[in-house]
C-alpha positions as CSV (number, residue, x, y, z in Angstrom):
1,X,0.0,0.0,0.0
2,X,1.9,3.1,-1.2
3,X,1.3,6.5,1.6
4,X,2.0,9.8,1.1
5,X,2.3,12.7,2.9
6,X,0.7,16.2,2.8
7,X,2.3,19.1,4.6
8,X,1.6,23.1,4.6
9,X,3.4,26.3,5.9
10,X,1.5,28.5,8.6
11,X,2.4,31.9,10.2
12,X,5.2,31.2,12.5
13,X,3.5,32.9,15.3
14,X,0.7,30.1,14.7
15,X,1.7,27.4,16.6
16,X,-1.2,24.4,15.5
17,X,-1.9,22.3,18.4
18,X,-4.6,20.0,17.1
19,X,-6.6,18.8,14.2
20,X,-9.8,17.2,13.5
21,X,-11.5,16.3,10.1
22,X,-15.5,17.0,9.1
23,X,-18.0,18.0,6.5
24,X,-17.7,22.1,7.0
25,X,-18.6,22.7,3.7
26,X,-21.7,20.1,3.7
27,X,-20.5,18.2,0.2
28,X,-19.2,15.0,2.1
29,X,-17.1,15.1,-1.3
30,X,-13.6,16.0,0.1
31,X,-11.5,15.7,2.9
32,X,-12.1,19.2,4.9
33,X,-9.3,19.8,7.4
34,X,-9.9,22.3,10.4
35,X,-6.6,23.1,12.9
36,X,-6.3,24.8,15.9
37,X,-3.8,27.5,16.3
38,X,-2.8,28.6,20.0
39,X,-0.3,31.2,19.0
40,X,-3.0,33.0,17.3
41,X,-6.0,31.7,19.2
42,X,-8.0,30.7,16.3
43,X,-9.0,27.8,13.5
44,X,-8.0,27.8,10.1
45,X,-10.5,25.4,7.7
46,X,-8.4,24.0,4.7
47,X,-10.3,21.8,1.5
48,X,-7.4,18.6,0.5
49,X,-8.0,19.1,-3.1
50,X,-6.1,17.5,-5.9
51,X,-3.1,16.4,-3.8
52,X,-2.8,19.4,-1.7
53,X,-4.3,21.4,1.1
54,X,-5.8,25.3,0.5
55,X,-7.1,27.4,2.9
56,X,-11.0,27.8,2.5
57,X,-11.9,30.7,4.6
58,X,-10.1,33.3,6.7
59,X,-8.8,32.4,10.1
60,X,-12.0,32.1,12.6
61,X,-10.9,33.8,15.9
62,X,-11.6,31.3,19.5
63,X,-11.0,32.0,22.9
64,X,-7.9,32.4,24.5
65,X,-5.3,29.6,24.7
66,X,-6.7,26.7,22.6
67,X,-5.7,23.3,23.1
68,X,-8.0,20.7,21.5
69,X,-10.5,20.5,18.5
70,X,-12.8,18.7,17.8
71,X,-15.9,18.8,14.7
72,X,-19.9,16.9,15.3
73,X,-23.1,17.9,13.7
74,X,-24.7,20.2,16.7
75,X,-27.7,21.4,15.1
76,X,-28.6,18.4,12.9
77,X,-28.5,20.2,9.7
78,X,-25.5,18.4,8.4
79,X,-22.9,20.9,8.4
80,X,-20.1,19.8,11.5
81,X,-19.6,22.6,13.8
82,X,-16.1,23.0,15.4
83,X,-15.8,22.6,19.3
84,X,-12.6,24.2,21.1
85,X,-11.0,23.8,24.6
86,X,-9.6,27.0,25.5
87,X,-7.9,26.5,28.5
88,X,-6.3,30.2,28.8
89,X,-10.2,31.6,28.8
90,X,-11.3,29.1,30.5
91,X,-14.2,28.3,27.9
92,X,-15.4,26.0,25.3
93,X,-15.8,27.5,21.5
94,X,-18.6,26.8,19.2
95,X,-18.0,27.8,15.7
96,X,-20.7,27.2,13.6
97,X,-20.7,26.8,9.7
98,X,-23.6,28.0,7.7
């Protein structure tokens, strides 16, 4: 079975922490990526599209200090919203997609 591996460059004041996979988009057609950033407390959404990732909407600001990510369909309308742990807030982030 032949791997391969996919890698991007983010902002060096970034510093991803975590990453979780969903359906942000709602097209269940591709592999959407979503990763948590602590240096810049917030989530960036990239689209793996023809061998590479892209970015596929601007950075989405979360509380302070996030750790962990994860994605679920909240509302039931079949769009995955994001969940964060922000453990410098203190809080939980919902990000929701529509």
């Amino acid at each position: 079975m032949a791997h391969r591996s996919v890698s991007f460059r983010q902002d060096a004041r970034a510093r991803p922490v975590a990453i979780t996979t969903g359906n942000f988009l709602g097209t269940r057609r591709r592999l959407e990526v979503a990763v948590v950033n602590l240096g810049t407390h917030d989530v960036e959404l990239f689209l793996f599209d023809t061998g590479r990732l892209r970015a596929i909407t601007p950075s989405i600001p979360v509380g302070e200090g996030p750790l962990d990510i994860a994605a679920a369909d909240l509302d039931g309308d079949g769009i995955d919203e994001i969940v964060t742990a922000d453990s410098g807030a203190n809080s939980v982030s919902v990000i929701f997609l529509k």
